[in-house]
Structure formats: structure tokens, C-alpha cells
C-alpha positions as CSV (number, residue, x, y, z in Angstrom):
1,X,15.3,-15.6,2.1
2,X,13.1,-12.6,3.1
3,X,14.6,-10.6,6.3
4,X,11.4,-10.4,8.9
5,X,11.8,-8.1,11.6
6,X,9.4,-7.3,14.8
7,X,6.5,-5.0,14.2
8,X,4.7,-3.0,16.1
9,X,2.1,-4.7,18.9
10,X,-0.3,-1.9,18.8
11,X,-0.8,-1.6,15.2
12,X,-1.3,-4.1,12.4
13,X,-0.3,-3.0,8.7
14,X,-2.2,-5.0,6.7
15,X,-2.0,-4.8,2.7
16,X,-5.0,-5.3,0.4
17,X,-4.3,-7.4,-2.6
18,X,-6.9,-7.9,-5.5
19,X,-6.6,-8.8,-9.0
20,X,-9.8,-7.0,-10.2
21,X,-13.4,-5.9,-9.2
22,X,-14.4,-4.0,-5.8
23,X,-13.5,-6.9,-2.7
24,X,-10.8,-5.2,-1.7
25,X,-12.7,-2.6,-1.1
26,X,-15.4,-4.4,0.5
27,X,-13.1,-5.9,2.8
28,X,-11.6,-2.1,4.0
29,X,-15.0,-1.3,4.7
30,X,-15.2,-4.8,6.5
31,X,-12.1,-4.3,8.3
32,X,-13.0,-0.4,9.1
33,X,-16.7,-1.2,10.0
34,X,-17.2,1.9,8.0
35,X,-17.7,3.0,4.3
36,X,-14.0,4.1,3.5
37,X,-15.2,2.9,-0.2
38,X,-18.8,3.7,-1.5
39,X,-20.4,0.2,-3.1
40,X,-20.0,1.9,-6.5
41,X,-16.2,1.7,-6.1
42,X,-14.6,-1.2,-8.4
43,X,-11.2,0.1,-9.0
44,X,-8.8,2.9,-7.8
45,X,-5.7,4.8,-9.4
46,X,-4.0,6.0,-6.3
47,X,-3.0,3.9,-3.2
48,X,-5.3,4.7,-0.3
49,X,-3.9,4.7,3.3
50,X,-6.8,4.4,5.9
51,X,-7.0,3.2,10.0
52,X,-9.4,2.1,12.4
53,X,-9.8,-0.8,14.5
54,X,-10.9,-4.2,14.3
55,X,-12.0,-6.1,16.9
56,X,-10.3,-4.1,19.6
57,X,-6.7,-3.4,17.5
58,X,-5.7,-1.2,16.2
59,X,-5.3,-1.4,12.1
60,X,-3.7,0.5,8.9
61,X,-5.4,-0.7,5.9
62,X,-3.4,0.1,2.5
63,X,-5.4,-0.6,-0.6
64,X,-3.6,-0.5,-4.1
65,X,-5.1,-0.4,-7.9
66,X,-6.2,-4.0,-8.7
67,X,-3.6,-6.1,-10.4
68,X,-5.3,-6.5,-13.4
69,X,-6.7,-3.5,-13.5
70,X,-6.0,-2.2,-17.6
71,X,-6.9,1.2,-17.2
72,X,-3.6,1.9,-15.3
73,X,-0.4,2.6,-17.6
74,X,2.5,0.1,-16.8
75,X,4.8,3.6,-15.1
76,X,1.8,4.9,-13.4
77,X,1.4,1.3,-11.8
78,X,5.0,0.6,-10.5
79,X,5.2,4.1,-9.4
80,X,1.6,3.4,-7.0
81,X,3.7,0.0,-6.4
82,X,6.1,1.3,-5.2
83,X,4.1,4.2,-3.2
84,X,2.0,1.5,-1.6
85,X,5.4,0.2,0.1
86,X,5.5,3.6,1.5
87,X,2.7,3.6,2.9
88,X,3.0,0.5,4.8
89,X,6.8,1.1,5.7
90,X,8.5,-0.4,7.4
91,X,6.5,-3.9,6.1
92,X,2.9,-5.2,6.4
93,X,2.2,-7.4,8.7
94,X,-0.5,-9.2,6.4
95,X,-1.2,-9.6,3.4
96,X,-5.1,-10.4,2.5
97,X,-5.5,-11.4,-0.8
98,X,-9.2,-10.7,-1.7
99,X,-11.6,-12.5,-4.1
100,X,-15.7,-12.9,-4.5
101,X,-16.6,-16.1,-3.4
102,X,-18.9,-16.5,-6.7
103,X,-16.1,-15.2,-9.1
104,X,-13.3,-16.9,-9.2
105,X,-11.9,-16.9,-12.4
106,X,-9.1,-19.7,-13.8
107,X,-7.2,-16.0,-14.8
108,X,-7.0,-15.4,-10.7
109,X,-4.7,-18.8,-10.6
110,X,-1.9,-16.2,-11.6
111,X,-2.4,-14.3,-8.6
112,X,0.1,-15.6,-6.3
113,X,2.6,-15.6,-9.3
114,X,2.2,-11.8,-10.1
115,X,2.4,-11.1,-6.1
116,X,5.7,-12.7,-5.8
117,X,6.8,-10.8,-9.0
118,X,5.8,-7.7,-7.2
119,X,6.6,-7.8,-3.5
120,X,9.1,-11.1,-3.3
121,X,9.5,-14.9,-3.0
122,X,8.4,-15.0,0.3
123,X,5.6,-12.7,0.9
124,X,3.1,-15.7,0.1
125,X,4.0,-16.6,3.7
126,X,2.5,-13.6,5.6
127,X,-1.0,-14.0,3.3
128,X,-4.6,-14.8,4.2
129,X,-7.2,-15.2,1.1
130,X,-10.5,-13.5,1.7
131,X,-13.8,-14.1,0.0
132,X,-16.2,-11.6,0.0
133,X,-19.8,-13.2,0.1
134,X,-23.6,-12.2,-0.1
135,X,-26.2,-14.5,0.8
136,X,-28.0,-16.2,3.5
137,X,-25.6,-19.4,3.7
138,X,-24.6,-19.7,7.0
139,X,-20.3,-19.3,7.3
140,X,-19.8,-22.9,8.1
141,X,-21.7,-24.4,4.8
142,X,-19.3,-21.9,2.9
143,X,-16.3,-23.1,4.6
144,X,-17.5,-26.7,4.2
145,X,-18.0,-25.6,-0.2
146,X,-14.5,-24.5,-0.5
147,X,-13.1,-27.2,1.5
148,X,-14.4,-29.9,-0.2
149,X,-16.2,-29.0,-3.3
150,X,-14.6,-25.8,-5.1
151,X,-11.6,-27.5,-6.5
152,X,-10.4,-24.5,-8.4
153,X,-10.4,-22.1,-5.2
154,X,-9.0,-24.9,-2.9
155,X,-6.0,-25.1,-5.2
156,X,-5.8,-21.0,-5.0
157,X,-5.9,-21.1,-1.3
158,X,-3.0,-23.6,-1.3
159,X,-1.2,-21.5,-2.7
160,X,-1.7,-19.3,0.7
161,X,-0.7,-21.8,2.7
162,X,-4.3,-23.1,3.1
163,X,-5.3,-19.6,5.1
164,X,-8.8,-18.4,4.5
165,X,-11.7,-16.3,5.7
166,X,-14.9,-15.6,4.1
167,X,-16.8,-12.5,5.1
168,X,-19.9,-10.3,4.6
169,X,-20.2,-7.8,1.5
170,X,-22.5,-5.9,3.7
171,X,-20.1,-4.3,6.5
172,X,-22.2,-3.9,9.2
173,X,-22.4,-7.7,9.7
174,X,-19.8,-7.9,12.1
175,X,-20.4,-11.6,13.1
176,X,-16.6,-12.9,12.1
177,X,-14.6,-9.9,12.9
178,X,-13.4,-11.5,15.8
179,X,-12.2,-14.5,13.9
180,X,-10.7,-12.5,11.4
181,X,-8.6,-11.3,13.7
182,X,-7.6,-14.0,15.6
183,X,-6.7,-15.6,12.0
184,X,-4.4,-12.3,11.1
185,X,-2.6,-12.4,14.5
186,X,-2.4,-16.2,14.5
187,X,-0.4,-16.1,11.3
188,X,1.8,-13.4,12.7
189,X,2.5,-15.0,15.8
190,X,3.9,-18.1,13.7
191,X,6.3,-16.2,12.1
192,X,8.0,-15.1,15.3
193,X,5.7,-11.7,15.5
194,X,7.2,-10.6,12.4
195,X,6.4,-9.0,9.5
196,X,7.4,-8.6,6.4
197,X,10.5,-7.1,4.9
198,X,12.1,-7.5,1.5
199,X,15.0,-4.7,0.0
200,X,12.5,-2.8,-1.6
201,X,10.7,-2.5,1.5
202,X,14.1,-1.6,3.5
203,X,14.7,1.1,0.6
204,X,10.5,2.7,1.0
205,X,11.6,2.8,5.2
206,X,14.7,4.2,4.7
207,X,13.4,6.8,2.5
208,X,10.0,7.4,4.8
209,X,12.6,7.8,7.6
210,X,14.8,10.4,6.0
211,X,12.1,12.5,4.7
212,X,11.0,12.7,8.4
213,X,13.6,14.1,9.7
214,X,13.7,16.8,6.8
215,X,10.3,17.6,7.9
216,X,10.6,17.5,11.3
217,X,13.8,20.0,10.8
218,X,11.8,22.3,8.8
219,X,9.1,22.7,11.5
220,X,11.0,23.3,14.4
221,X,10.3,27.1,14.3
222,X,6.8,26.0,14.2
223,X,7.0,23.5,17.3
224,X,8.9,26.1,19.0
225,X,6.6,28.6,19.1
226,X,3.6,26.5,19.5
227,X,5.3,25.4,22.6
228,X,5.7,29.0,23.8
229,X,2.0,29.6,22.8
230,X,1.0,26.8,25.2
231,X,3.2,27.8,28.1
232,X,1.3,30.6,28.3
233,X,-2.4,29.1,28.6
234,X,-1.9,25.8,30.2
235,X,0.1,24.9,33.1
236,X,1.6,22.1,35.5
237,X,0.0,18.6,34.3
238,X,-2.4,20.0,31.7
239,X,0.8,22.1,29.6
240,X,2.6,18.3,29.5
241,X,-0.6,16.8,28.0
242,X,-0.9,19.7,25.6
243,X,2.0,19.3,24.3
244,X,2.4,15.1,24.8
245,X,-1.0,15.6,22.3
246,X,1.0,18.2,19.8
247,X,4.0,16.3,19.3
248,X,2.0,12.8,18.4
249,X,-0.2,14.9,16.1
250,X,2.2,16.8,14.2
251,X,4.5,13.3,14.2
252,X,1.3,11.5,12.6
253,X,1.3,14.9,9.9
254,X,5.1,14.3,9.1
255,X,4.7,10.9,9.0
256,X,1.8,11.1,6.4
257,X,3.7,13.5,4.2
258,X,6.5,10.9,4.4
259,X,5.3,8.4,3.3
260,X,3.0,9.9,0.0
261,X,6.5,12.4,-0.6
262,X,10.2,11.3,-0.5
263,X,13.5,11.2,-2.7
264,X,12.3,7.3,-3.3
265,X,9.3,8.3,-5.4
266,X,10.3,11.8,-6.4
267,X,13.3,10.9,-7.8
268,X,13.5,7.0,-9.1
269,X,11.0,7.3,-11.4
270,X,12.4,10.4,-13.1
271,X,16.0,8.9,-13.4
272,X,14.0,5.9,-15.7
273,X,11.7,8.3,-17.8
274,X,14.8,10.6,-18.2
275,X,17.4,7.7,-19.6
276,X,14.5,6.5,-21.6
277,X,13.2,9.9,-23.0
278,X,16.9,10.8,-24.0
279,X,17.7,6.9,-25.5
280,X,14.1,7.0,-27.2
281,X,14.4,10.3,-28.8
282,X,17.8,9.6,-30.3
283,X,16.7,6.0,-31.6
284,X,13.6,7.6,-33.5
285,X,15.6,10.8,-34.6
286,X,18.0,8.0,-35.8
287,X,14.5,6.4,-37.4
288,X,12.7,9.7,-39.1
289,X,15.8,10.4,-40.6
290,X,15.3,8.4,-43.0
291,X,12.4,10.8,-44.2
292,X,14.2,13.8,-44.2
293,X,14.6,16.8,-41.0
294,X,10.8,16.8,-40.5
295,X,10.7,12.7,-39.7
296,X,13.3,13.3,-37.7
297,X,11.8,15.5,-35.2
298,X,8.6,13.5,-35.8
299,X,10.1,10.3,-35.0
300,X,12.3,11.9,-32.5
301,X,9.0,13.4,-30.1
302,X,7.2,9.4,-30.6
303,X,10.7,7.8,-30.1
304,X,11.0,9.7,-26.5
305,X,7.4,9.3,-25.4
306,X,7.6,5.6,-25.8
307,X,11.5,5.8,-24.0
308,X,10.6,7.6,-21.3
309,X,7.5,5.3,-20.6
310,X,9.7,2.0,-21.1
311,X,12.7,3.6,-19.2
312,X,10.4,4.3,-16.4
313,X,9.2,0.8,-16.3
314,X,12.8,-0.4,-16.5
315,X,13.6,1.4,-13.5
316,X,11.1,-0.1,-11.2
317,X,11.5,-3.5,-12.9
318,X,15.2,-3.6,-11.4
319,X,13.9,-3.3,-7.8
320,X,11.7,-6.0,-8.6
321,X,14.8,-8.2,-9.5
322,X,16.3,-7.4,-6.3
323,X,13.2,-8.4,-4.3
324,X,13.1,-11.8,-6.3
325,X,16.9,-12.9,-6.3
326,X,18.4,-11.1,-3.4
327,X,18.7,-12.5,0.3
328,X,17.5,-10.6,2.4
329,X,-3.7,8.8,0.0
330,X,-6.2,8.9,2.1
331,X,-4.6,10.1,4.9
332,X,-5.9,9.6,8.5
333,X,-5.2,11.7,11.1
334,X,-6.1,14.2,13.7
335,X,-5.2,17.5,13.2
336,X,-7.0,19.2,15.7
337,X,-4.0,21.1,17.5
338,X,-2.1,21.9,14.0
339,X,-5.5,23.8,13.5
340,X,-5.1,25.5,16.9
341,X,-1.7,27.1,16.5
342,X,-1.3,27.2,13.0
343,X,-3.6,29.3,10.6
344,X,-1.3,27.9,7.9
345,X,0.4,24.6,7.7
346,X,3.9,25.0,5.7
347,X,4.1,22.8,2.6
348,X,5.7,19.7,2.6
């Protein structure tokens, strides 16, 4: 059973999920009402972090490399996997499930299968589907297509718990925003206000949080003097809005950092390519051998390439055990006042 803790009422995390071709990325520029991703854009490599508001609320959009996306290698996917729980630590509130209305392949069925491999059991519970559209139907002759004619997407979207929303490939057609919303928030409210968590997801928050406080540590020299810097220009009210403005800015830097750079990702991945580098090197030294010293260090280079990839992949395919048998970046924001004070912002 997935553990589902209260999120935040200000901010929704929602999580883009699409098994190929550019909706998702239709739908951030949907949710956005802005072109986060040009129209060109049909796949990613990196996991994209991006906020706005829709509708009034304020949202965090996370957008991962398609599922079936084949120009990804198996490590560099789990490891943007696993980054992507990062980045909407401490859960996501939703999960919207994109497809185009007009493409839905018998190959997308697996969908819901591969998300549950991925995220766990239960996350089909806290997901909408969206279907991107382009035309001049009006919504409720779509809504009355899938519904009653489209058998193959009806039985996708049962799979969702029979939550759906269709909206507009052009992003400035803002007509169903509203409802969109309503739909996200209605789905939240029915799981208690909750969103969701699995261990995987503990592990990216617990990792987000400690790299935090490293980073907030390492700047206190910085905050310090800023602080003294602003004593001396600003006073009474206007000093405690100053620095009231400093703190949530540099916090929403840290954060950021946090979340794309922490002893989760840095160091995970490298304990599975290092096992399977040193396990595949010795198998195909073992292997050229057989051919004399030269196969052996042949062998013994190919032998740890392909280790270190399958070790890697080993690594991350454990935490997706634990997800599925256990109980339970673009990076937006304002830096205006880092700018002011500091000339140079310290690595991370």
C-alpha cells in the first residue's frame, strides 16, 4: 500500500508522463500558458523542472524523457528516473498521463503497466489521461467519441480510473483550463489532499532535504554578510522585507541545486557502474584469455563497458523492487537579490 501524506495547498507538483511523441510537451505549454517547449520539440534527454500558474494556482510541472523513447540508454534513463523524483520531492500531486487524441497506438495499452514498474502499484490512483487535440470539434463531441465510440482509448482510460481531459495543441486556447483544474484538484481532494509517496520517493526527499542543509551551511558567510550589507541601506519595515525576499530567494536557489545535485544521484549510480565495471572486466578477462594476453585486455575493456552499464541498471532496478513489493533542469526562479549582493554565486 502506497504511504500518502499532505502536500502543500499553494503548490501543485504535477508529473508529466508520455510514452512517445511531443504531448507532454504540449500539455506544459498548456498548463504554463507559455512556450516552455518550442512545437519542434518531440523528445527530451534531461528532466525539465518548470512553474507557473494555472487557473489561479500555483503549479510545478516536471517533464521526463518519454517512455519509449529509444534514443535514451537503459542507465542514462533510470538515472533521469530517478532525478525526476527529485525534482518533484517530496511526491506529485498528479500524475497526467499524456497522449494525441488521433494516435493512440495498441503499443500505448502498456502504459499503465510500465508506470507502475516505474513509480509503484499505486500511483495509477493519483493519474488523469490527457489528450492533446487539434481541430475545430467542439470539446463535448470529443468527450462524447471517447466515451462511446473509441473502444481502444476507453479501455486505456480505465485503466486511470476513467479520469480524462482533452485539451488544445495550440496553448493560447485557454477555454478548459479551468476545468483542468478543477479535475486535478478534485482527484486530490478524494484522496484525503494527499499526494503521492512511495520509498523511492521517501529516499529522493530525504536526499533533497540533506543536501539542503549542506548548502544552506555552506552559505551562511554569504547570508551573513548580505544581511549586514542590507542593514546598512534599508531600515525599519523596508530592511525586514529585504531580507523576508533574500531568504525565500536564496531558499528557492538551494532548493534547485538540491534537487538536480545530491548523494542520491551522485553516488547510487556509481556504486552499480562500479560493481559492474569491476565483475564485467574480470568475466571478459576470464573470456579473452582464451586468446592469449592481448584477448585478455581486449575482452577485459568490452567485458567492463557492458558491466558497468548492466550494473548500473541493476542498481536502479532494486529501488524499483522496493516501490513494487514494499508497503509503504530547467530551473525556475528569481534571482534578482543573489545578483544584488553577490558578483559570484559559490558552486554547489
Amino acid at each position: 500500500m502506497d504511504k500518502r501524506k499532505k502536500g502543500s495547498p499553494t503548490e501543485l507538483r504535477l508529473m508529466l508522463i508520455s510514452s512517445c511523441g511531443p504531448s507532454q510537451f504540449l500539455l506544459t505549454n498548456y498548463i504554463l500558458g507559455r512556450e516552455a517547449f518550442t512545437k519542434d520539440i518531440t523528445s527530451i534527454s534531461e528532466c525539465t523542472k518548470n512553474t507557473g500558474v494555472l487557473s489561479g494556482r500555483r503549479v510545478a510541472v516536471i517533464n521526463a524523457p518519454n517512455i519509449y523513447d529509444k534514443g535514451i540508454c537503459q542507465v542514462k534513463r533510470e538515472m533521469e528516473l530517478r532525478k525526476s523524483k527529485c525534482l518533484c520531492s517530496p511526491g506529485p500531486h498528479a500524475f497526467l498521463v499524456t497522449f494525441d487524441l488521433e494516435k493512440i497506438s495498441k503499443n500505448e495499452m502498456k502504459t499503465p503497466k510500465m508506470m507502475m514498474e516505474r513509480y509503484g502499484r499505486h500511483c495509477l490512483r493519483h493519474c488523469i489521461v490527457l489528450l492533446a487535440y487539434e481541430g475545430n470539434l467542439e470539446l463535448p463531441a470529443l468527450e462524447d467519441r471517447v466515451e462511446k465510440t473509441d473502444w481502444l482509448l476507453r479501455d486505456l482510460i480505465e485503466q486511470y480510473s476513467g479520469r480524462f481531459h482533452i485539451f488544445s495543441k495550440n496553448w493560447r486556447d485557454r477555454r478548459s483550463d479551468r476545468e483542468l483544474l478543477k479535475k486535478i484538484e478534485r482527484m486530490v481532494a478524494s484522496l484525503g489532499g494527499a499526494f503521492f509517496s512511495s520509498r523511492t520517493f521517501q529516499k529522493a526527499d530525504e536526499y533533497v532535504k540533506k543536501e539542503e542543509k549542506r548548502l544552506k551551511k555552506q552559505r551562511e558567510g554569504e547570508i551573513e554578510k548580505a544581511w549586514v550589507e542590507m542593514e546598512k541601506q534599508y531600515i525599519a519595515e523596508e530592511l525586514y522585507q529585504q531580507k523576508d525576499a533574500y531568504i525565500a530567494n536564496v531558499g528557492a536557489e538551494i532548493r534547485a541545486m538540491a534537487e538536480m545535485d545530491n548523494g542520491w544521484l551522485r553516488t547510487s549510480l556509481a556504486r552499480g557502474l562500479g560493481t559492474g565495471l569491476v565483475v564485467g572486466a574480470v568475466m571478459g578477462a576470464l573470456f579473452g584469455s582464451i586468446e592469449g594476453p592481448g584477448g585478455m585486455v581486449l575482452y577485459g575493456i568490452i567485458g567492463g563497458a557492458v558491466g558497468g552499464s548492466a550494473g548500473g541498471t541493476a542498481q536502479v532496478a532494486v529501488e524499483h523492487m522496493e516501490d513494487r513489493v514494499a508497503p509503504p533542469a530547467r530551473l525556475n526562479f528569481n534571482s534578482i537579490f543573489i545578483n544584488r549582493f553577490f558578483a559570484n554565486t559559490r558552486p554547489c
